[in-house]
N, C-alpha and C positions, 0 to 999 in steps of 0.2 A: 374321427370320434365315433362315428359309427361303427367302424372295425373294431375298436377298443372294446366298444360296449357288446358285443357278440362274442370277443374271446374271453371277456370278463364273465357273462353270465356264464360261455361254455365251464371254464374253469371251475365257475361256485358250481356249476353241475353237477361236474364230476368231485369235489371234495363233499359236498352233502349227502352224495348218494355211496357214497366209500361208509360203510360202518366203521371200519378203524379208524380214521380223522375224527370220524363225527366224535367215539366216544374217547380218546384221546384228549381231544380237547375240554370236553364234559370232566375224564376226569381230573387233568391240570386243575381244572377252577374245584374240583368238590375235594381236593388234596388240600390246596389253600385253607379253602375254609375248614376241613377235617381239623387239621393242623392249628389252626386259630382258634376253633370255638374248643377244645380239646382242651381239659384241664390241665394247665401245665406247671406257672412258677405260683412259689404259696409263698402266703405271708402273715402277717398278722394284725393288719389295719382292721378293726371293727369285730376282732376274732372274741373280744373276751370283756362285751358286754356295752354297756353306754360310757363313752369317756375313752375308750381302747382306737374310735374312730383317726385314720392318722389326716393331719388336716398343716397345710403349710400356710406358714405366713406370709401376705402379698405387699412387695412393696411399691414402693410412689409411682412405679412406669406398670402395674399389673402385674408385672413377673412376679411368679413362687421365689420365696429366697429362705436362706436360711439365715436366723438370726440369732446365734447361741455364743457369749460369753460373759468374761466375769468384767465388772464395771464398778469402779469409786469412783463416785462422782460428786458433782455439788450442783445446785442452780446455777445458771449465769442469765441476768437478766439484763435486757439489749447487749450492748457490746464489751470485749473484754479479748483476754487471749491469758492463756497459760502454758508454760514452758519447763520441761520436764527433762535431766539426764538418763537413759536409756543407759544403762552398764553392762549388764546380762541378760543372752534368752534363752534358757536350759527345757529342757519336756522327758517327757515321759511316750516313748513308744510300748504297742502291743507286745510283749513276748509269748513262748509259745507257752507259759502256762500264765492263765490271766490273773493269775494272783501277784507275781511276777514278771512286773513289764519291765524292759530293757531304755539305758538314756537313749535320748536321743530325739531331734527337734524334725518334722516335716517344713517341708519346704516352704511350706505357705502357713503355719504360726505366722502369729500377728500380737507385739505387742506395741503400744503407741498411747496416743493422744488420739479423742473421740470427741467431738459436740454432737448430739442426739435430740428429737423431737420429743423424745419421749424415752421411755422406759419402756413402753409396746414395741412388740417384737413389730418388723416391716416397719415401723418409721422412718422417717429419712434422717438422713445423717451425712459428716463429711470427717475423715479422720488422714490422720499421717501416721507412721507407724514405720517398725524395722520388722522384718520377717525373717523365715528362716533360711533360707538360700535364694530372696530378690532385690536383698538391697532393701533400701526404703522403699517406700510407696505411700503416693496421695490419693486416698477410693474414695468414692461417696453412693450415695443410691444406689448401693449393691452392684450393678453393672459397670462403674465406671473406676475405670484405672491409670495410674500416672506414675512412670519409673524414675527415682530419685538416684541417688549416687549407689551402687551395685556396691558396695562397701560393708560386708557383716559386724556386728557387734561381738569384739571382748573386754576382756576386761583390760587391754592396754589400749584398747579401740573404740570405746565409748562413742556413743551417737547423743546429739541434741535433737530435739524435736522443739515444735512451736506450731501450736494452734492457735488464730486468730478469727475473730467473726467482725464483721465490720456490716453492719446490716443487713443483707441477706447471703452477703458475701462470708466465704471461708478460706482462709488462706493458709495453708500447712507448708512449715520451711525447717530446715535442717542446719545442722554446725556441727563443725567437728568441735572447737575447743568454747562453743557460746557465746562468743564474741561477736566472727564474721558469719553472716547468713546467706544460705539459698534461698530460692523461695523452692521450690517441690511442684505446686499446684495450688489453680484455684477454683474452688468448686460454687456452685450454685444450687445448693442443695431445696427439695423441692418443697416450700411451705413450712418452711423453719417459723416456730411461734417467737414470740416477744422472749419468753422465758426459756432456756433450753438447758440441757441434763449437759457439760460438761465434765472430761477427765479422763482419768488412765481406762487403759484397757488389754485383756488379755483374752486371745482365744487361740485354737488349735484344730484343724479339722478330720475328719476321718483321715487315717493311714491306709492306704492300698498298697499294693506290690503286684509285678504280676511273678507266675511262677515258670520259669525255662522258660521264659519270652517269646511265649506261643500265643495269638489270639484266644486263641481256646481254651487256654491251660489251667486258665483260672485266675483268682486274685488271692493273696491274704493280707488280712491286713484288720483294723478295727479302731475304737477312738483314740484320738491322743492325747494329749496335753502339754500346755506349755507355760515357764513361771521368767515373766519378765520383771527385773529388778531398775529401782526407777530411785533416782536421786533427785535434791533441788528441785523439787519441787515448786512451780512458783506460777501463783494465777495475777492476773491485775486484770481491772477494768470492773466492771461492774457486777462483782460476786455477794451473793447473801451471805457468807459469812457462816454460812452452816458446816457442820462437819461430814467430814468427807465417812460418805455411806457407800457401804458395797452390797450389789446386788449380781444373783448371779439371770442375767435375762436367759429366755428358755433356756431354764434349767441346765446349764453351761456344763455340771460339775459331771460328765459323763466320761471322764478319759478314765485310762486305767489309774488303778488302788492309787489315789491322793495320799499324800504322805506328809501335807501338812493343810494348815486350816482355811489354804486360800488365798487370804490375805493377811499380811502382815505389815506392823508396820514397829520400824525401830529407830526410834529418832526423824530425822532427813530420810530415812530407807525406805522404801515402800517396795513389797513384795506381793503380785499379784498372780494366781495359778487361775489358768480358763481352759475350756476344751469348748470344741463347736467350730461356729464359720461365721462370717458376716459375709453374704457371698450371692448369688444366683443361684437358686435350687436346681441341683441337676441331676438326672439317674443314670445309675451306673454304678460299679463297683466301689467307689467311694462318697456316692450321692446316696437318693433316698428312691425306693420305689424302680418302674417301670416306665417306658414311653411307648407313644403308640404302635413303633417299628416294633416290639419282642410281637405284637397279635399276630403278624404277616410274614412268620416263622417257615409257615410252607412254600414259600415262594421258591424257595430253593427245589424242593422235590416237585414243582409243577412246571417249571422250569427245564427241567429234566424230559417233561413228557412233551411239551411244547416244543421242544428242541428235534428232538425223533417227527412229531408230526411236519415239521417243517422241512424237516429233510425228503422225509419220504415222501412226503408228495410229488417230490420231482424226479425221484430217484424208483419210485416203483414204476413212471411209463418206461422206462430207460429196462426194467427189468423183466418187461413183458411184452417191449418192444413197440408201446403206444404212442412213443412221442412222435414215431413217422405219422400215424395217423391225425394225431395232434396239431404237427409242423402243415403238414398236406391241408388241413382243414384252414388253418389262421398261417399262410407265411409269412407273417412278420413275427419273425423268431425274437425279437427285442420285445415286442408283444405281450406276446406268449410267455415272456419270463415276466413282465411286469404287471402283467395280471392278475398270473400266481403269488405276487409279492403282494398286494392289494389282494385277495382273497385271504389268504392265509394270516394276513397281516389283521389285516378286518375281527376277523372273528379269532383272533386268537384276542384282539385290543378286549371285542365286546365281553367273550366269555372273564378275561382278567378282569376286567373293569364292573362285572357282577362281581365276581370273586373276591376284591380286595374293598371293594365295599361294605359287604355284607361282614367280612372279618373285621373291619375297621370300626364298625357302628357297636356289634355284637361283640366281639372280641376282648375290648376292655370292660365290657359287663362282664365278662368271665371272669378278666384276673381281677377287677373289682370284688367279685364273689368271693375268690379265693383270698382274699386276704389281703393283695399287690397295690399298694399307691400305684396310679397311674399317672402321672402328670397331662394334664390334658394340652391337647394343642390346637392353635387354633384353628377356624374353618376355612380358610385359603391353605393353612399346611395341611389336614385333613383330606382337603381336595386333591393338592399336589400330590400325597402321597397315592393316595388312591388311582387317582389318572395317572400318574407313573408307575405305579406297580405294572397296571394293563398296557403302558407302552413302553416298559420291558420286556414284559412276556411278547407282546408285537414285533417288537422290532426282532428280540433272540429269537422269534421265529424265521423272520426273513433271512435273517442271516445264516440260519440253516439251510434255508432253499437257498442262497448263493452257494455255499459250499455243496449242496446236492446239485446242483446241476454243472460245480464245476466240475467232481468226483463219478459223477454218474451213478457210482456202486454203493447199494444201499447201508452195506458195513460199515463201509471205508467211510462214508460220508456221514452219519449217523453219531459214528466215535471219533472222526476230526469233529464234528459240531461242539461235544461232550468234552474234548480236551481243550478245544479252545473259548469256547463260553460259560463252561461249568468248573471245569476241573482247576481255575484259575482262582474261583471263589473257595471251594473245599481248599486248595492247598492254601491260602492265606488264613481261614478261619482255624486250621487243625495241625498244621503242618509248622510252616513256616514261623520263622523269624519275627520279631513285630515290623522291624525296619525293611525287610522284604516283603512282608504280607503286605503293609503298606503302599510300599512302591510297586507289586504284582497290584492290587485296586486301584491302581491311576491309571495304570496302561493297559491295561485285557478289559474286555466287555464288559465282565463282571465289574468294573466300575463304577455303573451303571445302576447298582444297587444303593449308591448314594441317593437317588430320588428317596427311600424308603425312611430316611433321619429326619427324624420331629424333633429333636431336640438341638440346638447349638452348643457350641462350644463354646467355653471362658478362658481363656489365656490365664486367668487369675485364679481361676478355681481345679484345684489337682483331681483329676479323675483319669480314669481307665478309658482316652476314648478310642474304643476298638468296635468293629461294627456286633460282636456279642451283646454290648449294654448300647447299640441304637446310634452308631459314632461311624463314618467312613471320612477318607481324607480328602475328597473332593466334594465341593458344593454340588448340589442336587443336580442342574441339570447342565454342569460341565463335568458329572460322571456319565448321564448320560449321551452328550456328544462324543465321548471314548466311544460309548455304543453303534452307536449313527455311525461317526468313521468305521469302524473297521465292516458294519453293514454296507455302506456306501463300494468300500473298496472292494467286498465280495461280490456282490453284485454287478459293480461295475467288469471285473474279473471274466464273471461267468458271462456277461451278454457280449463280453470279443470273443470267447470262446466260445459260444456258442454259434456264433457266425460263421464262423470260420472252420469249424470241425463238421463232418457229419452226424444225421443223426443215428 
């Protein structure tokens, strides 16, 4: 232990007293923050006066969710159930001139059966429903999803639906011809009152695309709509007897040029047109806003300098011919490398872990400034990302000095560190394929950039998730194990080699 601790302090010796290391490192972290606090995406939350503020609705579990469609409904007081035929679900996409939108239905359109707490947007609620390319489905409280018979609706293909509430219980079942039933799901929706808003429902969510199926390439796309047709109508149990009222919750009626009034109703037919989502607020090319990952934008080009200084540290005694005086001072050549892996490691963690703080705090005051919904997240994800940004940059350090001291030569080692830890992440974000770009971030180092997603994923909610809008394919810190491995195996690499060759 005491030989550790003498080739350890030699080693911070010599990288402190190196000006290149030192400001290398310095500027890694002042690139980060350059890069974060640096006005970058605008928007228009708060831009155009009092009321312009963009502010999302929370529902039963805290989550931001979005709550936008068209609803006829009636009271149902304590228990009852109503059963509704599903005919048709037709919509309206974006085209390319917005006056002029093109048919056609997203995947995740939703029209069905709903009981609701309320009429306030974020109530809790539990509905059944057919959508546009999943089959039925039984959701409730926004996060929660249940797959029914995968069977689309036409018009030779009719779907039944059935909502029922049995006191705090929700039961949503399906039929083909109304007769025989499934059940779908049961939900336990959170703090259902005595009185509750039952009835049809239709919404539609943003449309995204991506363009040439590049990460990078971009998205198009904008709101939709969709007009579910609804026969037989038929409530029992305990209804006020009121007439059935349509409301459209926030303000649903947002898809392209509407072409009729909504709702109609002709005889048994009931005709319902909505746009929105009942869903989990998410950002991203088809959500709303920013998450904390777009502040820590420069990681990449700090990343870069980090990468060089870890190399060269091992690789400039090699070019000056100091590692004999190095090895001669401390022979224990395994030492000697693990020292340097613990130095360089050390301070590249500390100087990141300033860096991705100070962007992380400050950061979203910025795009706040500028206009950008942030979704905020919470303080153990705030932390993870933060201590992971710095033990990316640490570890891509080490992993540099593995390859610097298997390579020796400051070039060759420098630009193998750059191909194989940088240039992994550039070709998936810019280059590549989505279903390549993808499968390149599970397997190269750059994996490891999943520590940086503050936001999750929804199975049920259609979005872009590409790591541009905050989205990588592995959980946080089984991207950074890719990391660790291929560290592990460098290093490991370099200390039989290093044993075994001269210096």
């Amino acid at each position: 232990m005491n030989a550790f601790a003498k080739t350890l302090r030699a080693e911070w010796t010599k990288f402190r007293t190196v000006r290149g290391w030192v400001i290398g490192t310095v500027t890694a972290a002042g690139v980060i923050m350059a890069l974060g606090l640096l006005p970058g995406l605008q928007g228009s939350c708060g831009k155009h006066g009092p009321g312009s503020e963009c502010v999302l609705p929370v529902g039963p579990g805290g989550e931001e969710v979005t709550d936008s469609f068209a609803f006829v409904h009636q009271p149902l007081a304590g228990d009852g159930s109503i059963t509704v035929r599903v005919t048709a679900l037709t919509g309206l996409l974006p085209g390319p001139n917005p006056d002029e939108p093109r048919p056609g239905v997203v995947p995740w359109a939703k029209a069905g059966l709903i009981v609701k707490a309320g009429t306030g947007q974020g109530s809790s609620y539990a509905a059944v429903m057919v959508t546009g390319d999943h089959g039925v489905r039984m959701q409730h409280d926004y996060t929660h999803d249940i797959a029914g018979s995968p069977s689309a609706v036409t018009a030779t293909a009719p779907r039944w639906l059935r909502l029922t509430r049995t006191g705090d219980t929700v039961t949503g079942a399906e039929s083909v011809d109304g007769s025989s039933w499934t059940t779908v799901g049961i939900a336990r929706p959170a703090g259902l009152p005595a009185t509750v808003e039952v009835g049809l429902f239709v919404t539609s969510p943003q449309y995204a695309e991506e363009v040439n199926e590049s990460l990078m390439s971009g998205a198009m796309g904008g709101p939709s709509q969709a007009t579910g047709t609804f026969d037989h109508l038929a409530p029992q149990g305990g209804w006020t007897g009121a007439a059935w009222q349509r409301d459209s919750i926030g303000a649903s009626s947002n898809g392209p040029a509407i072409r009729d009034s909504g709702f109609v109703r002709d005889g048994d037919v009931f005709r319902v047109t909505g746009s929105g989502d009942i869903a989990p607020a998410v950002p991203g090319a088809a959500g709303t806003g920013a998450s904390v990952t777009q502040t820590l934008v420069g990681t990449f080009v700090g990343l870069i300098v980090v990468v060089v200084v870890g190399a060269m540290f091992v690789t400039a005694e090699y070019r000056r011919g100091l590692i004999r005086t190095t090895l001669t001072a401390s022979p224990g050549r395994i030492r000697v490398l693990a020292a340097k892996a613990v130095v360089v490691g050390a301070v590249t963690f500390a100087a990141g872990l300033i860096a991705a703080a100070v962007v992380v705090v400050l950061g979203q005051r910025v795009l706040r400034s500028n206009g950008v919904y942030v979704h905020p997240a919470s303080t153990p994800a705030e932390l993870r990302i933060v201590a992971g940004t710095a033990a990316l940059l640490a570890v891509a350090a080490i992993l540099a000095l593995g390859l610097g001291s298997l390579l020796r030569r400051s070039v060759t080692a420098v630009t193998t560190a750059v191909v194989v830890i940088v240039l992994p992440y550039l070709l998936a974000m810019t280059v590549l394929p989505t279903d390549a770009a993808q499968w390149l971030l599970r397997v190269s180092p750059a994996a490891a950039f999943a520590l940086q997603q503050a936001a999750p994923e929804y199975p049920q909610v259609a979005n872009l998730y590409t790591p541009p809008n905050g989205y990588f394919p592995l959980p946080p810190w089984a991207g950074f194990a890719v990391l660790a491995g291929w560290t592990a195996l460098a290093l490991g690499a370099a200390a039989v080699m290093l044993r075994r060759r001269d210096a």
